[in-house]
C-alpha positions in Angstrom: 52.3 -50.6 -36.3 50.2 -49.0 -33.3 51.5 -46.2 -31.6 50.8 -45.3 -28.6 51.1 -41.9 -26.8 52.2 -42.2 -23.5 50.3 -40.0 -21.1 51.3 -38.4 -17.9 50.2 -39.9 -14.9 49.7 -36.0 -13.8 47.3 -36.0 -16.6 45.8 -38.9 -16.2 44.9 -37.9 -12.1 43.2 -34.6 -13.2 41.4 -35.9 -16.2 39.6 -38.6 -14.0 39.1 -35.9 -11.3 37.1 -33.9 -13.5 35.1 -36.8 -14.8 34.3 -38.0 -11.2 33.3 -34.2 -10.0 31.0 -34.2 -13.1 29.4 -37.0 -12.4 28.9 -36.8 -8.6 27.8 -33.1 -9.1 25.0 -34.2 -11.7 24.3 -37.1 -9.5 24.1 -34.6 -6.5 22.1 -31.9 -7.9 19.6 -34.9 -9.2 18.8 -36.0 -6.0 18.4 -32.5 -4.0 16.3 -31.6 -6.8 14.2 -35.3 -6.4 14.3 -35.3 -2.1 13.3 -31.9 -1.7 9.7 -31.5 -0.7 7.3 -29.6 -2.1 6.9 -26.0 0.3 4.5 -26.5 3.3 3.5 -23.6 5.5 5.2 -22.5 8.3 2.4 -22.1 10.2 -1.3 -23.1 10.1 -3.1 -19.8 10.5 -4.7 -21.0 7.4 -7.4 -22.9 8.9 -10.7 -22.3 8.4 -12.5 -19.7 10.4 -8.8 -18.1 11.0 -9.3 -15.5 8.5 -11.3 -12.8 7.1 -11.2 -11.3 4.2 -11.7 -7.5 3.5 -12.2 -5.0 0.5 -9.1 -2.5 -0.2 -9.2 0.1 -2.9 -6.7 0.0 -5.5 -3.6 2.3 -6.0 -5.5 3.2 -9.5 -9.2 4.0 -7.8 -6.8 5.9 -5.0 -4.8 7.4 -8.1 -8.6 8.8 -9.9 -9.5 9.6 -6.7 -6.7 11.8 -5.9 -6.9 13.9 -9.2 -10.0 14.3 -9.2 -9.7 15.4 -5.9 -7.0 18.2 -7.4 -9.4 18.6 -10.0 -12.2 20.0 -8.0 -9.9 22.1 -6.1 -8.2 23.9 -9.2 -11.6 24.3 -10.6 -12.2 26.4 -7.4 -8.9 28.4 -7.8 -7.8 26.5 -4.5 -4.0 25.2 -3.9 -4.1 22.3 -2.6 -2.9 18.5 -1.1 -5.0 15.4 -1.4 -4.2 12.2 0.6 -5.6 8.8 0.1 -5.5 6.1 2.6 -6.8 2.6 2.8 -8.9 0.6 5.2 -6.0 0.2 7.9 -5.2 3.9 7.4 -2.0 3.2 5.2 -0.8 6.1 3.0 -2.0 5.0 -0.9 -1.3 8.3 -2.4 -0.5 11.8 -1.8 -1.0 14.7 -4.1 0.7 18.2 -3.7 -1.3 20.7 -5.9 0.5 23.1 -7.2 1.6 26.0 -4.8 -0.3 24.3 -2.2 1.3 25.2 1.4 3.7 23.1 3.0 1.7 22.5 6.1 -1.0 21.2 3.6 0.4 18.1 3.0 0.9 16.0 6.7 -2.8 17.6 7.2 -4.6 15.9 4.0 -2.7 12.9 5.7 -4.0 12.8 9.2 -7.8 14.3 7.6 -7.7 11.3 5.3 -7.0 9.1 8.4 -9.3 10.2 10.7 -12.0 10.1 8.1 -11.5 6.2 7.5 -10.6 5.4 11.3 -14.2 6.1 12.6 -16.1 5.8 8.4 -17.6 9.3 9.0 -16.8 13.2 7.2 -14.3 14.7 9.6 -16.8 18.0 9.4 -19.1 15.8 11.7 -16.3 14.4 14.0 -15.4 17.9 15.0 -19.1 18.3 16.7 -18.1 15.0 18.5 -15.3 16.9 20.8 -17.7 18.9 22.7 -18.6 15.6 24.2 -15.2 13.4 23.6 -12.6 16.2 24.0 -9.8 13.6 24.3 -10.8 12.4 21.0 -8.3 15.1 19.4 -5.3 13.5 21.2 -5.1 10.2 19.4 -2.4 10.1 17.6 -2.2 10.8 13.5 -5.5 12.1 13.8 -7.0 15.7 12.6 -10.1 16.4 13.8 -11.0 19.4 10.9 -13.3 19.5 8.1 -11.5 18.3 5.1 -11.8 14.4 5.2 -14.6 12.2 3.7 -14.5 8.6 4.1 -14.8 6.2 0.8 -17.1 2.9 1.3 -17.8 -0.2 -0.4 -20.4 -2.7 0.5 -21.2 -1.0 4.1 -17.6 -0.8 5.2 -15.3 1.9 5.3 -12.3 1.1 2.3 -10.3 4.3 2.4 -9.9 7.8 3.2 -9.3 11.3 1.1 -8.1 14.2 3.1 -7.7 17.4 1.7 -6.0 20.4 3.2 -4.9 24.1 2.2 -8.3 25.9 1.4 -9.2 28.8 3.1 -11.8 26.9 4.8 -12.1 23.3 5.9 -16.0 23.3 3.9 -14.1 23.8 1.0 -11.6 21.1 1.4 -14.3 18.7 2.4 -16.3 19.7 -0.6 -13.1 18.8 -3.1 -12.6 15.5 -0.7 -16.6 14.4 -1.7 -15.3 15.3 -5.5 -12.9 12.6 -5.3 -15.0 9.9 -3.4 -17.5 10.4 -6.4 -15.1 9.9 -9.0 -14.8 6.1 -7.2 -18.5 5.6 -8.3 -18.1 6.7 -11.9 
């Protein structure tokens, strides 16, 4: 003879809930997963001839760049800071040489800046205020030796600024020591 448990009714409701809510979530996820369309652009800036392209140094070229930069300067029993800065004039890397003043620092900045903003050695846009004295109130801008520009197939790619020798020929000098590292 058979026998049969009787079960619950309770039981019976829950245990057919949780079969139904596995199967409609499988079902569910199946179907958002087989409707949703691949991503499309939001916009289409894409097109051709909306574009250029452009050459950026690397954080690791700005990196060598930088110590060799502190390099040069250490060599010449000088204290202190190197900035690197790309094409747009975005901060790569900054280097504070060892007891280098604290003024040193924002200056290799806005040296490294200027130097990439108009591609030329700062040293030679200093001669260009006696005939553009306004050009010394642009904003971020240093106009002292100490800045050499770094470029790569005619155009200008970044900017090393060095500050906190006595004199800016000297920080110009350790600036040209890191742009030659790049060719190395």
């Amino acid at each position: 003879m058979k026998h049969v448990e009787k079960v619950s009714r309770r039981t019976r409701v829950v245990t057919g809930g949780v079969a139904v809510a596995l199967v409609i979530g499988g079902v569910g996820a199946w179907s958002a997963a087989a409707s949703t369309p691949a991503a499309k652009p939001v916009a289409a800036a894409a097109a051709a001839g909306n574009l250029t392209h452009s050459t950026h140094l690397t954080v690791d070229a700005a990196t060598k760049a930088a110590r060799a930069t502190l390099d040069a300067a250490k060599k010449a029993n000088q204290k202190v800071s190197v900035a690197v800065v790309d094409r747009n004039g975005n901060t790569l890397v900054t280097l504070r040489g060892d007891g280098a003043g604290p003024q040193s620092y924002e200056s290799a900045v806005k040296k490294a800046y200027t130097a990439v903003s108009w591609n030329a050695p700062t040293s030679e846009l200093v001669k260009r205020l006696d005939s553009a004295p306004t050009l010394k109130d642009i904003p971020g801008t240093l106009f002292l030796a100490g800045g050499a520009p770094v470029a790569a197939e005619g155009a200008p790619v970044a900017g090393i600024g060095v500050a906190g020798a006595p004199s800016g020929d000297q920080d110009e000098t350790f600036a040209r020591a890191g742009a030659a590292a790049l060719a190395e």
